[in-house]
N, C-alpha and C positions, 0 to 999 in steps of 0.2 A: 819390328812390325813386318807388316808387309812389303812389297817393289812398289816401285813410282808406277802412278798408274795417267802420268802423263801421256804416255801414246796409244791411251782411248781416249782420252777427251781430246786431243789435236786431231786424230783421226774422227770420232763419231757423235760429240759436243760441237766443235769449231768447223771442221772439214763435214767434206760432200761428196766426197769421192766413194765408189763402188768399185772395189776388186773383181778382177774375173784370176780364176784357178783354173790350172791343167795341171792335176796329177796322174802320175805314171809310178806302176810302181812292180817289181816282179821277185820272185822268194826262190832261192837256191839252198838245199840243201847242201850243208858241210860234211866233211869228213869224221866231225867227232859230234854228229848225232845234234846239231844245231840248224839254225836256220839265216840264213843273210838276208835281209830282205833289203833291196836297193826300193832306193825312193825318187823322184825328178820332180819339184814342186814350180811351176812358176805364175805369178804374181803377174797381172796388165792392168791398162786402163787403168791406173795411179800415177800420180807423181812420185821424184825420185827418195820426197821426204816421208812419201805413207811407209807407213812401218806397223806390220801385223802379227801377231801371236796367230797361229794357224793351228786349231786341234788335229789329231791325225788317230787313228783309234782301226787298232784289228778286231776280225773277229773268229775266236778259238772256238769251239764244241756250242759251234750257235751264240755264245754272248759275246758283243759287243764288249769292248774295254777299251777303253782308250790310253794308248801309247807315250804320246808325250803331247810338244807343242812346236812347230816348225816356227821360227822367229825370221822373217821376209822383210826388205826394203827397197821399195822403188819399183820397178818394172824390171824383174829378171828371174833368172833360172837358181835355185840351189839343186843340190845331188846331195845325198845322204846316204850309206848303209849303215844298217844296223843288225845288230848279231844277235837272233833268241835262242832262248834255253827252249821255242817251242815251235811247230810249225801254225803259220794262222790259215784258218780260209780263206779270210781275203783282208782287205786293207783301205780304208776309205780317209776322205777326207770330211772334217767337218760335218758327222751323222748326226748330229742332234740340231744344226743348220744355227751353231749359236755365235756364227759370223755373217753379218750385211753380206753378203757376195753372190756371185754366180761360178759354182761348179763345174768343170768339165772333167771328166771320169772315164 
């Protein structure tokens, strides 16, 4: 079947907390016709047990797609890059807004 879907109902059944986001995020082109794109995601205003699936989603030739899902806990920073086969225009977090939170961009 499906993942344990325990850390949405601790977090948005039982819990009350509201995340705030600061993502940062910048695309370098590679040597063999690729793209790097560095990521800096970080999570406040939670405790150290909230733990969040975070959408993250580019956008190529105008469409939106979304990318993966940043997995966050507690109040802190992750860093991430990641390697495309494509250059995007830009890079957002959470564009469909289908997480309780507040964004900073």
């Amino acid at each position: 079947m499906g993942e344990p879907m325990d850390w949405f109902f601790n977090e948005w059944v039982y819990g009350m907390e509201i995340p705030e986001y600061d993502f940062k995020w910048n695309l370098q082109d590679t040597n063999d016709g690729k793209t790097l794109l560095r990521v800096s995601l970080t999570q406040s205003g939670v405790s150290d047990s909230f733990e969040m699936l975070v959408p993250i989603y580019v956008q190529l030739n105008g469409q939106v797609q979304r990318l993966g899902f940043a997995k966050i806990r507690g109040s802190t920073t992750i860093n991430n890059e990641i390697i495309l086969p494509f250059h995007p225009e830009n890079a957002m977090l959470d564009e469909f807004r289908s997480v309780l939170c507040q964004v900073h961009q």
